[in-house]
C-alpha positions as CSV (number, residue, x, y, z in Angstrom):
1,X,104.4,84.0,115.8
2,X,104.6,81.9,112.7
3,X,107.1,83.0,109.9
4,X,105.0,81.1,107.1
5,X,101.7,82.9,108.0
6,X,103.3,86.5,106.4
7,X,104.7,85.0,103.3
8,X,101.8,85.6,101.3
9,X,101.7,81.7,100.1
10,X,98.7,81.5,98.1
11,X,99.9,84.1,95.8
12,X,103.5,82.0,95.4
13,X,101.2,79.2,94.5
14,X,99.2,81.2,91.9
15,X,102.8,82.2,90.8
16,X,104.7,79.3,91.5
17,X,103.2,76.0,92.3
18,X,100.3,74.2,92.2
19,X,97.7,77.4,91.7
20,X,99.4,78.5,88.2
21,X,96.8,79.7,85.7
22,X,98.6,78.6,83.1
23,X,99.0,75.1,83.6
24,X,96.9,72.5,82.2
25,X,95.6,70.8,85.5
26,X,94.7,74.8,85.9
27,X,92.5,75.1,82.7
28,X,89.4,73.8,84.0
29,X,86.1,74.7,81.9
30,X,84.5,78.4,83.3
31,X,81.6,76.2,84.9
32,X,83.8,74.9,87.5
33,X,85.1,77.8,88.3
34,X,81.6,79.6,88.4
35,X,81.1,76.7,91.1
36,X,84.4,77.3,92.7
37,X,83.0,80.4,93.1
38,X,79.9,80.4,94.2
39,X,81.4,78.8,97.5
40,X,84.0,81.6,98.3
41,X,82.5,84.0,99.6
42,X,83.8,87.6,99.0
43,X,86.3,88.5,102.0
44,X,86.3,91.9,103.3
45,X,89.3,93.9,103.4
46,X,90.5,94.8,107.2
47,X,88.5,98.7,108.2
48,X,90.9,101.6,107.8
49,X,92.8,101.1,104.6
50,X,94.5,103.9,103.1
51,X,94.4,103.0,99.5
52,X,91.9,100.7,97.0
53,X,92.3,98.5,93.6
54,X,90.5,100.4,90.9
55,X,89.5,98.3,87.5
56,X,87.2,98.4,84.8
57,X,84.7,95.3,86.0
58,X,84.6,94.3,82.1
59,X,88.5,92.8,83.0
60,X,86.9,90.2,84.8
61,X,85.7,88.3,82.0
62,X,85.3,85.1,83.1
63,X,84.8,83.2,86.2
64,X,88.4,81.7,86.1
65,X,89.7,85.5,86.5
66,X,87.3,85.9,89.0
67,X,87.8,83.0,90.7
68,X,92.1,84.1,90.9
69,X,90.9,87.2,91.3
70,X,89.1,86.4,94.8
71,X,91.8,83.7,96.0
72,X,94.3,86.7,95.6
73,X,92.0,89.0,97.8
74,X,91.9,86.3,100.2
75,X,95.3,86.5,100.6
76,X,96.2,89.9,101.4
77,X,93.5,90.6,103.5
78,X,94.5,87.8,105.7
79,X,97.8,89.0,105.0
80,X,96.9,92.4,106.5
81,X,94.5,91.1,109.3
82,X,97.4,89.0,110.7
83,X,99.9,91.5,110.8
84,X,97.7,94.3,112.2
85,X,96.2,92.2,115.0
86,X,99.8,91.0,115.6
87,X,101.6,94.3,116.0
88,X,98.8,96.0,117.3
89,X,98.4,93.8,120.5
90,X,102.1,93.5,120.9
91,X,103.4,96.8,120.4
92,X,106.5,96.4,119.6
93,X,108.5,98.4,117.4
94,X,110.9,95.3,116.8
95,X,108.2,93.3,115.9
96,X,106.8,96.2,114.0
97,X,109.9,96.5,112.0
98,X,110.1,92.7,111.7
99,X,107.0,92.0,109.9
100,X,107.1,94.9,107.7
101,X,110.5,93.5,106.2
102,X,108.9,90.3,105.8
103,X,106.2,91.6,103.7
104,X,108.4,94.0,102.0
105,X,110.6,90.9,101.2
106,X,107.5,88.8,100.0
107,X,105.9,91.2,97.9
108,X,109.2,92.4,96.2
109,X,109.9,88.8,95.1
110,X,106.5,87.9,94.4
111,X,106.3,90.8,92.0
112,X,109.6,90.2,90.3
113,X,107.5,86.2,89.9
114,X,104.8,88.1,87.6
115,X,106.2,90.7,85.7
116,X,108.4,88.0,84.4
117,X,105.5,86.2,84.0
118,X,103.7,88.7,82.0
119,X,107.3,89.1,79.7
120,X,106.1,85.7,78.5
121,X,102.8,86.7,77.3
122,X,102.1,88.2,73.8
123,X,99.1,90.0,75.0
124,X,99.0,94.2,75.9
125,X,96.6,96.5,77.7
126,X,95.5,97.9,74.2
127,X,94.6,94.4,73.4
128,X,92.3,93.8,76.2
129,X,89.5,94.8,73.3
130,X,88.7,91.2,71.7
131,X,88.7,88.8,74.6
132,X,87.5,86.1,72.4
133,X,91.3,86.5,70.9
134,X,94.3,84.9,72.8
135,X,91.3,84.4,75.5
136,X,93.6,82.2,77.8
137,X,96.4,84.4,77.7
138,X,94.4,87.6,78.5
139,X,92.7,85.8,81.0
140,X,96.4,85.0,82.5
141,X,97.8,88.6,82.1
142,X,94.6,90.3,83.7
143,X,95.1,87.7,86.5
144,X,98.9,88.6,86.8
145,X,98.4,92.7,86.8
146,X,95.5,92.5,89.6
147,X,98.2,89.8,91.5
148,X,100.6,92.8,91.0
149,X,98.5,95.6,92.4
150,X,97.4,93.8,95.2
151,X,100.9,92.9,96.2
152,X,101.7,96.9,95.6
153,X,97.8,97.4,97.6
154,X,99.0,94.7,100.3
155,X,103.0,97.2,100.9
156,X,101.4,100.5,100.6
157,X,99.0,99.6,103.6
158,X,101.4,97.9,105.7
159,X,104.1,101.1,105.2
160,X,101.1,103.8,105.4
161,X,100.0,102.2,109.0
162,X,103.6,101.6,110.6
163,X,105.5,103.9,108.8
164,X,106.9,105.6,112.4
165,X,109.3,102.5,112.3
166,X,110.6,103.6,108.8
167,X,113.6,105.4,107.6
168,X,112.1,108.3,106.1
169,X,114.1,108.2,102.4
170,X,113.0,104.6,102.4
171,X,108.9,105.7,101.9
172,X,107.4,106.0,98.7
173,X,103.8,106.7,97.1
174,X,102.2,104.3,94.6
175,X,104.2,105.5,91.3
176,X,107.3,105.5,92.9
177,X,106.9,101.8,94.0
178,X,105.7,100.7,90.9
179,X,108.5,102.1,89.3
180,X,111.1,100.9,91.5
181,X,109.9,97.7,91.8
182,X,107.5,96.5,89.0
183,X,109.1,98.3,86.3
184,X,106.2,100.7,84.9
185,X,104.7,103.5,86.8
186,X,101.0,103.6,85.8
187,X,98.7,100.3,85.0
188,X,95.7,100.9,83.0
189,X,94.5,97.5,83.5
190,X,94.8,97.4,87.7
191,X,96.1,100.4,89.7
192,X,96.3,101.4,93.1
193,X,94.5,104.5,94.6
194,X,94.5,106.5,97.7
195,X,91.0,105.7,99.3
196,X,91.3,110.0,100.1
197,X,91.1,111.1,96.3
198,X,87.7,112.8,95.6
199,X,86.7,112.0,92.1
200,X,88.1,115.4,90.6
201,X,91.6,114.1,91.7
202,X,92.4,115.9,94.7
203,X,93.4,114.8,97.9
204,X,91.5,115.1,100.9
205,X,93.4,116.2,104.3
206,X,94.2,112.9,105.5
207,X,95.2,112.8,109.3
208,X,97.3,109.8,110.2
209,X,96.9,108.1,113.2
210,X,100.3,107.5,114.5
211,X,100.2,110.5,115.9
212,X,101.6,111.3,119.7
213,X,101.9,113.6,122.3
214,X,105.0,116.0,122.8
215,X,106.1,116.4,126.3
216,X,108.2,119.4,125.8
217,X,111.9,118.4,128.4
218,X,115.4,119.5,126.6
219,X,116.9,117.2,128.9
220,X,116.7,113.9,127.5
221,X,117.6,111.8,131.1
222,X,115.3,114.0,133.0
223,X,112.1,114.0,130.7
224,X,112.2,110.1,131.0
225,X,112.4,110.3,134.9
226,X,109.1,113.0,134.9
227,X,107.4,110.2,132.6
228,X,108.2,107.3,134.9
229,X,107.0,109.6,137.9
230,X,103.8,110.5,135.5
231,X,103.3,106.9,135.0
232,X,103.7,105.7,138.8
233,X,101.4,108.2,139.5
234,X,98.8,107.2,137.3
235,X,98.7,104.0,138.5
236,X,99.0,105.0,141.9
237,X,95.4,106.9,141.5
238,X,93.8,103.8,139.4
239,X,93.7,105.8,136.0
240,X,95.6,103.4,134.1
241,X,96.1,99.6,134.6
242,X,99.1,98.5,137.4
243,X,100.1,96.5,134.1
244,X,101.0,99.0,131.7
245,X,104.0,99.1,130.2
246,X,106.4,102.3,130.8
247,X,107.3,102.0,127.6
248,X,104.2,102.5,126.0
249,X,103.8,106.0,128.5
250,X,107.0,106.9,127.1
251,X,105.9,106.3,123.5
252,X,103.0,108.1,123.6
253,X,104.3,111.2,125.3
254,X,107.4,110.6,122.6
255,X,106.9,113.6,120.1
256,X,107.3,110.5,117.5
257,X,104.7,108.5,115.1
258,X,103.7,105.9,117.3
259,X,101.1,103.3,117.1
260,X,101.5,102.6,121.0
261,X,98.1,102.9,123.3
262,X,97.3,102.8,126.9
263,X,94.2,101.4,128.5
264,X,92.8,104.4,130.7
265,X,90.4,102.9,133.2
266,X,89.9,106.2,135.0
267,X,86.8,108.8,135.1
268,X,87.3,110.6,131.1
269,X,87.1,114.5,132.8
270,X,90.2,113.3,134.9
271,X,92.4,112.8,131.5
272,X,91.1,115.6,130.1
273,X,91.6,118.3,132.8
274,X,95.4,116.7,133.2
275,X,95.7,117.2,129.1
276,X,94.5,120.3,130.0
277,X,97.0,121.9,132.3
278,X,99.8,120.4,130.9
279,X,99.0,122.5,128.0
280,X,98.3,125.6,130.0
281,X,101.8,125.2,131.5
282,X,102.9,125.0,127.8
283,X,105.1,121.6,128.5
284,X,102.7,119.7,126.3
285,X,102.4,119.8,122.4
286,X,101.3,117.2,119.5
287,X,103.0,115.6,116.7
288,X,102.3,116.7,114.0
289,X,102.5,120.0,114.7
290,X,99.7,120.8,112.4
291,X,96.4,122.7,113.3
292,X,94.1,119.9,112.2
293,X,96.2,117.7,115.0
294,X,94.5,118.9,118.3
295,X,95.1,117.2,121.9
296,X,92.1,115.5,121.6
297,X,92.7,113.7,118.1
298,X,95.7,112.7,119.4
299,X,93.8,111.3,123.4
300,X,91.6,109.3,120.7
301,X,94.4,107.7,119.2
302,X,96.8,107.3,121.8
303,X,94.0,106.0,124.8
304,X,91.7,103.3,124.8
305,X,88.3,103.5,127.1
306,X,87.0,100.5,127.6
307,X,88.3,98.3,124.9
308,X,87.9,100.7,121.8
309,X,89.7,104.3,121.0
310,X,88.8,107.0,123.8
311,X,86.1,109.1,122.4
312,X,86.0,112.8,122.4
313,X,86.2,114.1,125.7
314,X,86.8,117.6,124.8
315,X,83.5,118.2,126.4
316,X,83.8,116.6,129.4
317,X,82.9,119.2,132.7
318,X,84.8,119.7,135.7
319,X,83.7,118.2,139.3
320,X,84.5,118.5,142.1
321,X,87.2,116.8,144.7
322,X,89.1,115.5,142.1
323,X,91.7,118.4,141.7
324,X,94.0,117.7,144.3
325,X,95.0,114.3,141.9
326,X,94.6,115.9,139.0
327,X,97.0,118.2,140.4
328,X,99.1,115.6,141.6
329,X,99.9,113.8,138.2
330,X,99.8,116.8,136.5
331,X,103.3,118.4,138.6
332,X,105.5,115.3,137.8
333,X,105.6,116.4,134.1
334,X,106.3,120.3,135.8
């Protein structure tokens, strides 16, 4: 894993070095830009983002803006790509934790970079009216708020996804952040929103999907040797991989947010008749303990089938001559 590749460097350039808006090797006609453009193709964000950058489209007023605009989406979405695709096929809460305080680090010092930045500008929100006024310097300060947001976009994805490896008192929502870190709590010209407001301003239920089962054992040394037993035996009947790692058994079967899986390889009525009984011996609950968490949100979550999430298998019929391993499996967590 490369240290550079989660710093976020084109943004320190548009910032810092070579990129700067501002400079006059930067302050190209709008034609070139237009060109500069028209061979960047628009970069889509990674699927399952919590929250989205909402702007009046008039901002971008010319294709310089646009053109900063769309270098500073390239970077977090490769930002976020990397460090999904890294921690979700390691699984690691270490490296988890790891690259969450490297992007908190980056984005915390890249927006201290542009709000001092934007000090240095005589230009306002209420100003952004007559473009045609100060036009290089509103072109820079619309260029520095959306480089802001994004950064605040890129941290409130990365701690909304992994946030099971964070202390609790260390989360915030979007205002908080921005007050904390950027100075101001709400930014007419480029804000952040949760992707789950409805228009009227109300949240939807939003179900997070670090969820994880609950195997209910008081005794701490005891539950982990039913779950190592469980996991033998799973193996043992060719359900799961003989490669899986205990420790992702133990995580999902933690009663903790989790973005742990495990690969099941066996017939989908056999995991859902073991889900089953467990809960009928009352020795298996979810986290969260909500209502609109059931066992089998949390199966699609926590098991892959075949590559991609297990679908719903709440449906899935019993047959026949499969109870004796079902039963099996089933009494180690018993």
């Amino acid at each position: 894993m490369s240290i550079i590749t989660f710093k976020l460097d084109v943004i320190d350039a548009i910032l810092n070095k070579h990129l700067q808006p501002w400079t006059d090797s930067n302050k190209c006609p709008d034609c070139s830009y237009r060109e500069k453009l028209s061979t960047m193709p628009e970069i889509p964000m990674p699927t399952d983002l919590k929250y989205q950058l909402k702007y009046e489209r008039h901002i971008l007023f010319t294709y310089r803006v646009r053109y900063y605009c769309r270098l500073t989406d390239y970077a977090v979405a490769d930002h976020l790509r990397q460090a999904f695709s890294t921690i979700d096929s390691d699984q690691s809460e270490y490296t988890t934790a790891y690259l969450l305080k490297l992007t908190r680090e980056a984005v915390t010092t890249l927006i201290a970079d542009a709000v001092n930045h934007c000090k240095s500008l005589n230009v306002t929100t209420e100003s952004l009216t007559d473009f045609n006024n100060k036009r290089q310097e509103k072109e820079c300060f619309v260029i520095l708020h959306y480089v802001i947001a994004s950064l605040v976009h890129c941290w409130m994805e990365m701690q909304q996804r992994y946030q099971y490896v964070c202390d609790l008192s260390d989360l915030q929502d979007v205002a908080s952040f921005y007050a904390s870190i950027v100075g101001w709590i709400n930014d007419p010209t480029v804000y952040v929103e949760s992707i789950s407001q409805e228009s009227k301003g109300e949240k939807k239920p939003c179900k997070i999907t670090t969820c994880s089962f609950n195997y209910i054992n008081s005794d701490e040394q005891e539950r982990n040797r039913c779950l190592t037993e469980f996991h033998a035996k799973l193996i043992k009947y060719g359900q799961i991989p003989e490669n899986t790692d205990l420790r992702h058994v133990l995580a999902v079967f933690s009663g903790r947010p989790t973005a742990a899986t495990v690969e099941w390889i066996g017939k989908k009525h056999i995991l859902k008749f073991i889900i089953v009984k467990l809960k009928e011996k009352n020795v298996l609950a979810v986290y969260p303990a909500e209502p609109n968490y059931t066992h089998w949100y949390v199966v699609s979550c926590r098991f892959k089938y075949r590559g991609d999430a297990m679908p719903n298998i709440s449906s899935e019929s019993w047959r026949k001559g499969d109870e004796s391993v079902i039963n099996d499996i089933v009494n180690t967590l018993c």
